[in-house]
C-alpha positions as CSV (number, residue, x, y, z in Angstrom):
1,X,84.3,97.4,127.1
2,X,87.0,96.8,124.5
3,X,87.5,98.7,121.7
4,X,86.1,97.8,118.3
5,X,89.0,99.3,116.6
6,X,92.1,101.2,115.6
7,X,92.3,104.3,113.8
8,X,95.7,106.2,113.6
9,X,95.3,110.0,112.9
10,X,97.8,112.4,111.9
11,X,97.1,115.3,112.3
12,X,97.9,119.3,113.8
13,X,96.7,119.7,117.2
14,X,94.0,122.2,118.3
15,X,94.3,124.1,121.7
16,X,90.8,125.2,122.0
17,X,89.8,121.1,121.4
18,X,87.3,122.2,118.9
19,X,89.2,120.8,115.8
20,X,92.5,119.0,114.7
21,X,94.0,116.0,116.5
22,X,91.4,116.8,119.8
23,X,88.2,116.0,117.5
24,X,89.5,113.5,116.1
25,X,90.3,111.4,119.0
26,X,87.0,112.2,120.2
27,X,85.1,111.2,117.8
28,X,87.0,107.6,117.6
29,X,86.5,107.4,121.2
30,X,83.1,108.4,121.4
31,X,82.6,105.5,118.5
32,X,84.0,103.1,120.7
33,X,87.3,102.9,119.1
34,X,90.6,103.1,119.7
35,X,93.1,106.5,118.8
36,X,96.4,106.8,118.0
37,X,98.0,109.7,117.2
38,X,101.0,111.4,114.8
39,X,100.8,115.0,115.4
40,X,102.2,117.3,112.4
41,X,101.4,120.7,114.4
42,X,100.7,122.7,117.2
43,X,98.3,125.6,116.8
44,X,97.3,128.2,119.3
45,X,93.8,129.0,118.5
46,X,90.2,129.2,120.4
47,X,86.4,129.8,118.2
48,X,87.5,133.1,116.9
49,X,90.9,132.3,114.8
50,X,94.1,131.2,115.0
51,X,97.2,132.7,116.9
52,X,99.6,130.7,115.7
53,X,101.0,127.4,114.1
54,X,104.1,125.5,115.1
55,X,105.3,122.7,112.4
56,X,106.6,119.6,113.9
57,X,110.0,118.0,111.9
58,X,109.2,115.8,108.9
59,X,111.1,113.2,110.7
60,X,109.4,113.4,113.8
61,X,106.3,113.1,112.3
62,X,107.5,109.7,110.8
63,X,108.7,108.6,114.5
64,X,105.5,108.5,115.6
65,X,103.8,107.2,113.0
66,X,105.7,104.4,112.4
67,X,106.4,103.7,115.9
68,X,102.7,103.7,117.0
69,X,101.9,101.4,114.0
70,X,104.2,99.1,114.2
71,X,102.9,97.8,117.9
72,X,98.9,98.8,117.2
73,X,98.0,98.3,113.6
74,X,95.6,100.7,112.7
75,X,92.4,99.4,110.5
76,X,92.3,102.8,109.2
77,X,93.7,105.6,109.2
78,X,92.8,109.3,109.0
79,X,94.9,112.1,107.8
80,X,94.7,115.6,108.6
81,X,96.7,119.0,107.9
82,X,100.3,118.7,106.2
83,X,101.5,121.8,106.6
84,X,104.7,121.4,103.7
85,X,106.1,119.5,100.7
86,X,108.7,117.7,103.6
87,X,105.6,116.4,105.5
88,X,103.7,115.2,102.8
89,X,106.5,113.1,101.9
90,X,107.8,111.7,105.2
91,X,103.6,110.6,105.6
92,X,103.7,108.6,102.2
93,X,107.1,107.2,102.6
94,X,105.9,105.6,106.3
95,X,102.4,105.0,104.9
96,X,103.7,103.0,102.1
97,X,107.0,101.1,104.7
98,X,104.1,100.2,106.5
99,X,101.7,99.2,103.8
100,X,98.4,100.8,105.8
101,X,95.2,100.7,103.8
102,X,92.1,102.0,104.3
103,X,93.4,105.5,104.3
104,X,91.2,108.7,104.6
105,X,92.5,112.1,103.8
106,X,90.9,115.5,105.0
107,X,92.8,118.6,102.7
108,X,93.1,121.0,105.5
109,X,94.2,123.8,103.9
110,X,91.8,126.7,105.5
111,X,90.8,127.1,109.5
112,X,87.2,128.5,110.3
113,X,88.4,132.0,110.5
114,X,89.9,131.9,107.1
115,X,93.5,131.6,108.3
116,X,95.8,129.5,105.8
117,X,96.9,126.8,107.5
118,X,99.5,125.3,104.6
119,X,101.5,126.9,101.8
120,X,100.7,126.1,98.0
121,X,103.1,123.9,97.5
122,X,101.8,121.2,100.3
123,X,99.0,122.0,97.9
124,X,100.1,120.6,94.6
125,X,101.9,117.5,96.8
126,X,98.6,116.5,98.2
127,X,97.0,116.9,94.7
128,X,100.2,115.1,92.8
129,X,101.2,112.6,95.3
130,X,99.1,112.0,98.5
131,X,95.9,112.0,96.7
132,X,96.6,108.8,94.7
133,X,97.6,106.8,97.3
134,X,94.2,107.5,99.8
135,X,90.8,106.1,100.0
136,X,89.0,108.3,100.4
137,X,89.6,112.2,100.0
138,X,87.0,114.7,101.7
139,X,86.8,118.2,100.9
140,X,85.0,120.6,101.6
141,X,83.8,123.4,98.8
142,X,86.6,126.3,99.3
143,X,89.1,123.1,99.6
144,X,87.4,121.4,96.5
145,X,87.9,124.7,94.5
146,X,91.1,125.2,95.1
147,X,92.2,121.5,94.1
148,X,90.7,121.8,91.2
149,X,90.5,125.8,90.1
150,X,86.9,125.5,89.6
151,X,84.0,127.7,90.9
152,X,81.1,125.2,93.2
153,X,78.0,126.9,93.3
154,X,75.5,124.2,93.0
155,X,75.7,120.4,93.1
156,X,75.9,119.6,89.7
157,X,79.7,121.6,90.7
158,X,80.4,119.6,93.0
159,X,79.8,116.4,91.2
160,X,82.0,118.3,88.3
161,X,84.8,118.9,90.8
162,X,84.3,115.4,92.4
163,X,85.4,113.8,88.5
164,X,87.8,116.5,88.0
165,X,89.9,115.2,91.2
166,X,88.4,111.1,89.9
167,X,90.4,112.1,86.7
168,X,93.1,113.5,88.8
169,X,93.9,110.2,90.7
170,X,91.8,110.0,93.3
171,X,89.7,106.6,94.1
172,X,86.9,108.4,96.2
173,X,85.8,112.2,96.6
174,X,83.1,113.0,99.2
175,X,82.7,116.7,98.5
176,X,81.0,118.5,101.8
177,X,78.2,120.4,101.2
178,X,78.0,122.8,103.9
179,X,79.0,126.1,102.2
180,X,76.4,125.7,99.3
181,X,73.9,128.6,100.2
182,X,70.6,125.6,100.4
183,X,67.9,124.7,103.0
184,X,69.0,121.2,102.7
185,X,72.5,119.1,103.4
186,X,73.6,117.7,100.3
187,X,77.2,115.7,100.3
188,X,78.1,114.0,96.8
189,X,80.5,110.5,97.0
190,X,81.9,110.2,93.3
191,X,83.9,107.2,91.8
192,X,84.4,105.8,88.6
193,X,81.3,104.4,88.9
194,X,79.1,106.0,91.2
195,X,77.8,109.2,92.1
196,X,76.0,109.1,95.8
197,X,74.0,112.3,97.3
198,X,74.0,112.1,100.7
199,X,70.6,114.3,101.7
200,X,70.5,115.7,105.3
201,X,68.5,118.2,107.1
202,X,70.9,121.5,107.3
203,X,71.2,123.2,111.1
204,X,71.3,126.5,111.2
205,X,74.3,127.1,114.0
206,X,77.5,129.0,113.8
207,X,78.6,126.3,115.5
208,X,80.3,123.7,113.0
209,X,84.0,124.0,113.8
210,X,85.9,120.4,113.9
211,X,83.2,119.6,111.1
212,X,85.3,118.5,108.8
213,X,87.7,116.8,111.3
214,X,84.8,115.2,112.7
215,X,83.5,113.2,109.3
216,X,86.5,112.3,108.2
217,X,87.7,110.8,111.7
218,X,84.1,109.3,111.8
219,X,84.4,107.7,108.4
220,X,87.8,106.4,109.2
221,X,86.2,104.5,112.2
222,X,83.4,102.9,110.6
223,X,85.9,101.8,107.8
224,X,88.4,100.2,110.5
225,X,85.2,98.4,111.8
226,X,84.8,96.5,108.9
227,X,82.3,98.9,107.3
228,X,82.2,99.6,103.1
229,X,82.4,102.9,102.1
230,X,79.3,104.2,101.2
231,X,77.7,103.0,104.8
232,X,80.9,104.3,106.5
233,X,80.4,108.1,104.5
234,X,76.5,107.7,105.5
235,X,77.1,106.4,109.1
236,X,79.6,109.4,109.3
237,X,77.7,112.2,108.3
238,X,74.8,111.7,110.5
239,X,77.5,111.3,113.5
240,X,78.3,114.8,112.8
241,X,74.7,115.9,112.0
242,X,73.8,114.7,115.5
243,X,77.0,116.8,116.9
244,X,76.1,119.8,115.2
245,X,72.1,119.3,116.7
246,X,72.9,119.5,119.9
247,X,74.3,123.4,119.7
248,X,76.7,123.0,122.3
249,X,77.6,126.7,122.0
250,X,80.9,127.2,123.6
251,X,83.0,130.2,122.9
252,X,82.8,133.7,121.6
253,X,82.5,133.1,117.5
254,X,82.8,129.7,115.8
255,X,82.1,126.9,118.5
256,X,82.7,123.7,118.9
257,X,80.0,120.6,117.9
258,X,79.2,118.1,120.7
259,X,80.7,114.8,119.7
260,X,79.4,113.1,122.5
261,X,75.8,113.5,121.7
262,X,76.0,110.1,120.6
263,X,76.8,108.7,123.4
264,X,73.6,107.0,126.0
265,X,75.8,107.7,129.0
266,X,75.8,111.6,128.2
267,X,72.7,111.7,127.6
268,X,71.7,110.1,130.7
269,X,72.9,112.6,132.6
270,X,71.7,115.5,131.1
């Protein structure tokens, strides 16, 4: 079987495989897609926290971006945790040399545990610079407030914060509903034009770590296959849904979600 498409990810790698880089191919994979990678980090961490984070140089970063790209052009790409001011720009500055579209951005800026995994001026970069020049941007609520110093409590804040960050210079803002205390799943996608609400049934499992990882390499994918946006953010979602289902329940505190629940083969042999 060949695969459908390219996605390139940049992103900080995840020993325990539950989030970062490891999801993300993953989830391109278990789409039936191809992965390439740019990794900006190296973390020691497992389901209960982080030990540590190791930067990698700006300009490495931009070695392997450009060097990947340049031989397999990616249909999409997805973009994960930027760690500093110096990595944001080496990203844009080989983004924009290699004039890739279709770009999805995931602000990590928080792991599971509550560790800060970047520093606040990467912050006002990704809001100032990288923001502009994505897609797609996908926060979650504790990333949403923080980009736009508002307090999300309901969804009619999230749909405040999505045209707060529209006014800001993003072109798309799916805000992830997940830490909104609700029976039901609600994520908003707001434009200039449009405000979606994405309703989904809401597990109740500690289990969610690589969430966010997840949807936004899942999105990326279904872009990259020629998808538009609002079925690639709907397609995406209940990828992870199904994930988060199946309880896989690995670990001692926040466990990983399944991304190969999707697949017939695994289920086959279960």
């Amino acid at each position: 079987m060949k695969p459908k498409s390219k996605v390139l990810i940049i992103a900080g790698s995840d020993s325990s495989g539950g989030a970062g880089i490891q999801a993300d191919i993953k989830t391109v994979t278990s789409l039936g897609s191809y992965a390439m990678t740019a990794i900006t980090a190296v973390t020691a961490q497992n389901t209960t926290g982080v030990k540590s984070i190791v930067p990698i140089n700006p300009k490495e970063i931009s070695n392997q971006i450009e060097f990947s790209a340049k031989d397999i052009r990616p249909g999409a790409t997805k973009i994960g945790m930027l760690h500093s001011k110096e990595v944001i720009l080496a990203v844009i500055k080989s983004l924009n040399k290699l004039k890739l579209n279709k770009l999805v951005l995931d602000p990590v800026m928080v792991a599971k545990g509550g560790t800060k995994l970047i520093n606040n001026i990467a912050i006002i970069y990704i809001k100032k610079k990288l923001m502009k020049n994505t897609l797609l941007i996908t926060p979650n609520i504790p990333e949403a407030e923080i980009l736009t110093k508002i307090k999300i409590n309901s969804t009619k804040d999230m749909i405040k914060a999505g045209k707060i960050l529209i006014d800001n210079g993003a072109k798309n803002v799916l805000i992830k509903g997940g830490h909104l205390k609700s029976s039901k799943m609600n994520d908003i996608l707001v434009n200039k034009k449009i405000i979606k609400v994405f309703n989904s049934i809401k597990y109740d499992s500690k289990n969610t770590h690589g969430t966010g990882c997840t949807l936004s390499s899942s999105i990326a994918t279904y872009l990259s296959c020629g998808k538009d946006l609002i079925k690639s953010c709907e397609l995406g979602i209940k990828y992870v849904n199904e994930a988060i289902k199946s309880n896989l329940n690995l670990g001692k505190g926040n466990g990983p979600i399944n991304h190969l629940n999707s697949i017939s083969i695994n289920k086959k042999f279960n």
